[in-house]
C-alpha positions as CSV (number, residue, x, y, z in Angstrom):
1,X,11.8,-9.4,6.8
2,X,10.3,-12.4,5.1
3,X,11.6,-12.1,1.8
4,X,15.0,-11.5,3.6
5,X,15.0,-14.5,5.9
6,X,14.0,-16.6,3.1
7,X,17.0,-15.5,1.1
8,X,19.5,-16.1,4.1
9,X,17.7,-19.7,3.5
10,X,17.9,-20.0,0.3
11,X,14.9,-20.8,-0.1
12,X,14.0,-19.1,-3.6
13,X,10.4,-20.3,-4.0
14,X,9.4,-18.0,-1.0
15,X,11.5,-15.2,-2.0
16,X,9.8,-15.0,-5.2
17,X,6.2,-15.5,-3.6
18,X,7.0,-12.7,-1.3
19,X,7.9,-10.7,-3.8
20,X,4.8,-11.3,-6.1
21,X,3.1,-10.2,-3.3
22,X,5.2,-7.0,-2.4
23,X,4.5,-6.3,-6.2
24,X,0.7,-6.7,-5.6
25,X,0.4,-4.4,-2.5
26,X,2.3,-1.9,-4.4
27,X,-0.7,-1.1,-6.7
28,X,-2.0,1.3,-4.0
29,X,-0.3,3.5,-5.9
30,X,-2.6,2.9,-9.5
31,X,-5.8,2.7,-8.2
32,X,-6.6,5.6,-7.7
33,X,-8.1,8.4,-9.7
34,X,-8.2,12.0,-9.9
35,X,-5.0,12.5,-8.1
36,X,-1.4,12.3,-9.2
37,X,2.5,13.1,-8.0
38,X,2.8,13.7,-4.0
39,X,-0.9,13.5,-3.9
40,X,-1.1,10.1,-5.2
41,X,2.1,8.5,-4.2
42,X,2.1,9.9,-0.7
43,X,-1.1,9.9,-0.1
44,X,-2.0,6.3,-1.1
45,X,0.6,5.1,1.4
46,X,-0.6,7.6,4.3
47,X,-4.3,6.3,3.1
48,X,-2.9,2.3,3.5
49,X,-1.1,3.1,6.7
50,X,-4.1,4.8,8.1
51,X,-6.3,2.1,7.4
52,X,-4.2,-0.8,8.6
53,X,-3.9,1.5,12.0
54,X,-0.6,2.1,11.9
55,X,-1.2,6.1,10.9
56,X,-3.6,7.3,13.2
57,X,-4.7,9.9,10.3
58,X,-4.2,10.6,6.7
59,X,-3.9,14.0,6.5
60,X,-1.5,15.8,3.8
61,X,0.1,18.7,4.1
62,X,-2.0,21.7,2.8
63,X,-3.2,22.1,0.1
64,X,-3.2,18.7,-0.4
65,X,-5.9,17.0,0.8
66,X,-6.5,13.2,2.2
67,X,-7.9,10.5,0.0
68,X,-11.2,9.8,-0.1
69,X,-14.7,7.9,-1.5
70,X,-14.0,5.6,-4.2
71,X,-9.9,5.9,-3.9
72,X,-10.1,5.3,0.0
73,X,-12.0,1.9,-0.8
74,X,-10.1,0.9,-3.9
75,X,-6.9,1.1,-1.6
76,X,-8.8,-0.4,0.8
77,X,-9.5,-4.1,-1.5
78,X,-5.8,-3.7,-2.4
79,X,-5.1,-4.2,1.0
80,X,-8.0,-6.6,1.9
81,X,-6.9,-8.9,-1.4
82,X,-3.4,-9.4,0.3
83,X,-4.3,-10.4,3.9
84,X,-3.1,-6.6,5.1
85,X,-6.9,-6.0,6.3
């Protein structure tokens, strides 16, 4: 809604800042390791959700199974980094 507003503004310098930052939050999705396809994409984003409270759970669908340890925290600083947490 920012980057949209900003746009309607024309107000370019914001658009791109905003996007920079959609760009950072998006690496949810590379760090993690050890998990790949639905597991990663999906899950990294049910992991963020959870974390900022807006998912009151991360489970996956069996057999997947919810993030965890190391990939839990490194999503976590993602998030932290970008003023999400």
């Amino acid at each position: 809604m920012r980057q949209w507003k900003a746009a309607q503004a024309g107000d370019w310098a914001t658009v791109k800042a905003e996007q920079d930052r959609l760009n950072e939050i998006s690496h949810i999705w590379d760090v993690t390791s050890g998990v790949q396809g639905y597991a990663g994409g999906v899950g990294a984003f049910k992991t963020a959700m959870n974390l900022m409270g807006i998912f009151d759970s991360p489970t996956m669908p069996r057999p997947v199974k919810a993030m965890t340890g190391e990939n839990v925290e490194a999503i976590r600083k993602v998030l932290q980094d970008n003023g999400l947490l």
